[in-house]
N, C-alpha and C positions, 0 to 999 in steps of 0.2 A: 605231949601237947601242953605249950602254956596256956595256963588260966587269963582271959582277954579281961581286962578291968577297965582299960581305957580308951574307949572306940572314937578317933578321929573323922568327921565328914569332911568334904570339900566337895566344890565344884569348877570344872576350869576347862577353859576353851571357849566356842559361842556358848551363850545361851541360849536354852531352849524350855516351852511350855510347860510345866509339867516337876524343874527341876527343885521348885517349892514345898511340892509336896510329894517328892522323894526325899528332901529333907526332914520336913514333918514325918515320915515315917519313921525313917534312921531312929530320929530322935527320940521317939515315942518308946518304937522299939528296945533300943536300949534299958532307956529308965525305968521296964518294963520287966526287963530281965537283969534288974541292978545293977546294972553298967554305966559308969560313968561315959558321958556323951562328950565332946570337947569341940566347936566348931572352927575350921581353919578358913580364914576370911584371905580372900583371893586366890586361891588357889595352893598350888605348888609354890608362887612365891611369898603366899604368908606364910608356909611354910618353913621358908629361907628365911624369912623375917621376924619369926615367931607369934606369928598375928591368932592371937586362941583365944579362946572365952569359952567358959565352960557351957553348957546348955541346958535350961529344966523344957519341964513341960510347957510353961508358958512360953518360952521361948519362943516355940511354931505356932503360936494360937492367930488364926484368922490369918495365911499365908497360904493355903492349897487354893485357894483361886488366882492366886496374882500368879501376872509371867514374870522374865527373867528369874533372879537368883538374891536372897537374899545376903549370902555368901558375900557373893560379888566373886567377880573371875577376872583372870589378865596374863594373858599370855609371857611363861618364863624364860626367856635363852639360859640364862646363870642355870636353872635345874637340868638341861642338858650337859652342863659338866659334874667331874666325877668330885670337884670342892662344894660344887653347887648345892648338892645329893647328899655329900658327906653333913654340910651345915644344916641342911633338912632336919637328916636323921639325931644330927646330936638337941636340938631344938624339940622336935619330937620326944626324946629321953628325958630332959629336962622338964617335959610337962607331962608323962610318964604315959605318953600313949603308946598303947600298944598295939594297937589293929587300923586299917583305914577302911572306911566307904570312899571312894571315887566316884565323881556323877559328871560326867561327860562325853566326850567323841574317843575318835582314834590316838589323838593325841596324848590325851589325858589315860587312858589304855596303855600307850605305849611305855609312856614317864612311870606307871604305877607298877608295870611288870618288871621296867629293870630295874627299877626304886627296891621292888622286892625281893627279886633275886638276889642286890648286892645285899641287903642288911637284910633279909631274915622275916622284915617286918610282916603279916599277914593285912592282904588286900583281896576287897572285893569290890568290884567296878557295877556301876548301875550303866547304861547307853541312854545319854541322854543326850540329842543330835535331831535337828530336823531333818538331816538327809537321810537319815535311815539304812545307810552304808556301812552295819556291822553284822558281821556272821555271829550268829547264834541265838539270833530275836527276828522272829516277823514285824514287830513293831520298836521302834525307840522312842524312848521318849519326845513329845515335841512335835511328831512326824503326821500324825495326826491335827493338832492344832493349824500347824501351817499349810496343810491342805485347806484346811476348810477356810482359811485366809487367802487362800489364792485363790483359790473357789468363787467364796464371793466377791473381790475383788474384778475377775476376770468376767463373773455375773455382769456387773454393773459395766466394767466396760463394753460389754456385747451390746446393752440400750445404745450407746453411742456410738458404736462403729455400725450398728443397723440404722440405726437415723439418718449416716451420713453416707451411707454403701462405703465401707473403710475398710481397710485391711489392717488387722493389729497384727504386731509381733510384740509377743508379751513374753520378757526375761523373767525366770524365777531361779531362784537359787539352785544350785546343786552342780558345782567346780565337776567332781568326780562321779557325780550319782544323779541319774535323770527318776530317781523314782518320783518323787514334786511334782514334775513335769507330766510325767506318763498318768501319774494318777489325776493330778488338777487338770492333764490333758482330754481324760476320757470324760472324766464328771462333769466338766464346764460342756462338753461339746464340740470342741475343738479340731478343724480342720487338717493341723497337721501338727506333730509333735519332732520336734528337734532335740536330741540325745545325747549324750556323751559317750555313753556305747555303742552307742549305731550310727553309721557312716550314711548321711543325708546328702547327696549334691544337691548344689541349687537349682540345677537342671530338673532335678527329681519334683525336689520342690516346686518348681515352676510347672510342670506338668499335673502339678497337685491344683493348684491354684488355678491351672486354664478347665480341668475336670469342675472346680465352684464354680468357675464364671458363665461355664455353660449350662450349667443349670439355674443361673439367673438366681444366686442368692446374695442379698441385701446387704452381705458383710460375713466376713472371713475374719478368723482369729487363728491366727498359729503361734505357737507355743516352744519356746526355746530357753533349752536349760542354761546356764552361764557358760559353761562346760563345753557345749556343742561344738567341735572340731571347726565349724561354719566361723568363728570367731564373736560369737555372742550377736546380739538383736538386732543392734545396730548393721553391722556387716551383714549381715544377712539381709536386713531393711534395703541397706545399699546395691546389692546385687540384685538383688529379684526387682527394683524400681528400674534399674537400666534397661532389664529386659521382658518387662512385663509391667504397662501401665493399665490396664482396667480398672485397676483400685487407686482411691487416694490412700498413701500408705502412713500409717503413722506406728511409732515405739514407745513401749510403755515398760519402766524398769521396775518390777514392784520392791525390791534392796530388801533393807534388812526390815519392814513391817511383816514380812514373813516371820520373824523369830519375835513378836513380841506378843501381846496380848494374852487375855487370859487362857489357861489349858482349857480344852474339851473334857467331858466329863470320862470321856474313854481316859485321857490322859492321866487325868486328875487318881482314875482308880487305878490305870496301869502302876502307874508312880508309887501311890501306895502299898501295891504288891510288892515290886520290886524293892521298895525302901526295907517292907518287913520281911521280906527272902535275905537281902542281904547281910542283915544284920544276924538272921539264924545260922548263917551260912560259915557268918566269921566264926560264933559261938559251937556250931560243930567241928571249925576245924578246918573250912577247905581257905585254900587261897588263890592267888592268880586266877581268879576267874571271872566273868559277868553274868550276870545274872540277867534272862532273856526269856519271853515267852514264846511258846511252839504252839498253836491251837487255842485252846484254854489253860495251858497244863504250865507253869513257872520251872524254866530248866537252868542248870547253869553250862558253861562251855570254859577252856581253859580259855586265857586271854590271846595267847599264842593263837589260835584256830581263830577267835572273835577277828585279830587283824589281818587274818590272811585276805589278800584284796580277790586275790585269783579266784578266792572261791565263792567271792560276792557276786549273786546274778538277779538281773530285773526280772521280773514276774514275763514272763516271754508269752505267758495265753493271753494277759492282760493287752503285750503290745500288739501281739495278732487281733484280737479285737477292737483297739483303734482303729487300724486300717481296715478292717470291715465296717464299724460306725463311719466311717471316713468317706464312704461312696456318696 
């Protein structure tokens, strides 16, 4: 095993709450166990770019509450090729790093794993992601924050669809992953929840909304992931109004204010876990992996296994109790 001297961070893909003070960990970490810390600013393409600056302690001082990334991030094509990758690594050499932290989604997982296969380099990934769509962690970083964002958000619109007896269809994020949805689904109250893994007709739906109407409630919110086969808020808005008007219906897209603001203090300490797991993690020697928590307990999982999609599954007691709160 080589001796790690020059431990590279980034972050890259969306961002997400939380990934501040996985930085601030990393760093601390490090400089902690004499390890030079080295930040790579944009991602995978500062990397291409040579974009580094060494890191002290001050560096993270007064950043574990702010959202986004102080990195900064930005989506690479060029590091999907194998010149792309190559110029990475010789970039990398020249500034003599030798290990990476990674702090992002699937993507940034994917690019780290074959990053490391082809050159050797030793990599440990953090999951930092609002959607929460990776095997080997109950929570990602972010995941938490942006519930409590849709949360209250969808709070306040509920004053106003009850003043006016309305019907919302409220979009929240999640292309691939209804956990947002399911979770901001139960906690706000929410009449119906629209999935990506779960196959909703509008018919369905529509007998969801005649079951409110008879019991004479003041205003309906149903909840649809971007994702939802239904073709997102709007189209679903459109179809249930041709054939169901008891409600005046209105669309509310909450976009990307899901991913900003400050982390929750859950986050805030997740992050700090995982910043200083993965940094031990490099210094013992494993690689290809993320680092994820199970319970209470900080595990890691190979990355290979983190992106198997097949084996990602929604909390299924979780979605059975909606539709029990739902009567």
């Amino acid at each position: 095993m080589i001796e790690i001297k020059n431990i590279g961070v980034f972050t890259s893909g969306g961002d997400a709450p939380g990934m501040n003070a996985a930085i601030r960990a990393v760093v601390r970490t490090a400089l902690f166990n004499e390890k030079k810390i080295t930040a790579i600013y944009q991602g995978y393409q500062g990397m291409i770019e040579g974009n580094f600056c060494e890191m002290q302690s001050r560096s993270v001082s007064s950043i574990i509450q702010k959202g986004g990334t102080i990195l900064k991030s930005a989506r690479c094509l060029e590091f999907k090729t194998k010149e792309g990758r190559q110029t990475a690594f010789e970039n990398l050499q020249k500034e003599g790093i030798d290990a990476l932290v990674a702090i992002g989604g699937d993507g940034t997982f994917t690019g780290a794993n074959l990053f490391s296969l082809e050159y050797g380099i030793p990599v440990v990934c953090i999951p930092g992601t609002i959607d929460n769509d990776l095997n080997g962690s109950d929570y990602t970083l972010g995941y938490d924050t942006a519930n409590n964002t849709v949360i209250e958000a969808i709070d306040k619109i509920k004053d106003t669809a009850a003043s006016h007896s309305r019907l919302f269809f409220v979009e929240v994020m999640g292309r691939d992953s209804g956990c947002i949805a399911l979770n901001a689904g139960v906690a706000s109250g929410a009449e119906a929840i629209l999935l990506p893994e779960k196959d909703t007709a509008i018919s369905e739906l529509i007998d969801m909304l005649e079951t409110a109407a008879d019991k004479n409630k003041s205003s309906t919110i149903v909840i649809v992931a971007e994702g939802d086969k239904n073709g997102g808020a709007y189209n679903v808005e459109k179809h249930v109004k041709q054939k169901f008007d008891y409600y005046d219906t209105k669309v509310s897209i909450l976009g990307h204010l899901q991913r900003g603001g400050s982390p929750s203090s859950f986050d805030r300490v997740l992050a700090t876990k995982m910043g200083y797991h993965a940094v031990q993690e490099l210094l013992k020697g494993s690689t290809r992996v993320t680092i994820g928590i199970r319970g209470n307990k900080i595990v890691t999982t190979p990355l290979e296994e983190a992106l198997n999609k097949s084996e990602f599954k929604l909390d299924e007691d979780l979605v059975k109790i909606a539709q029990v709160m739902n009567i």
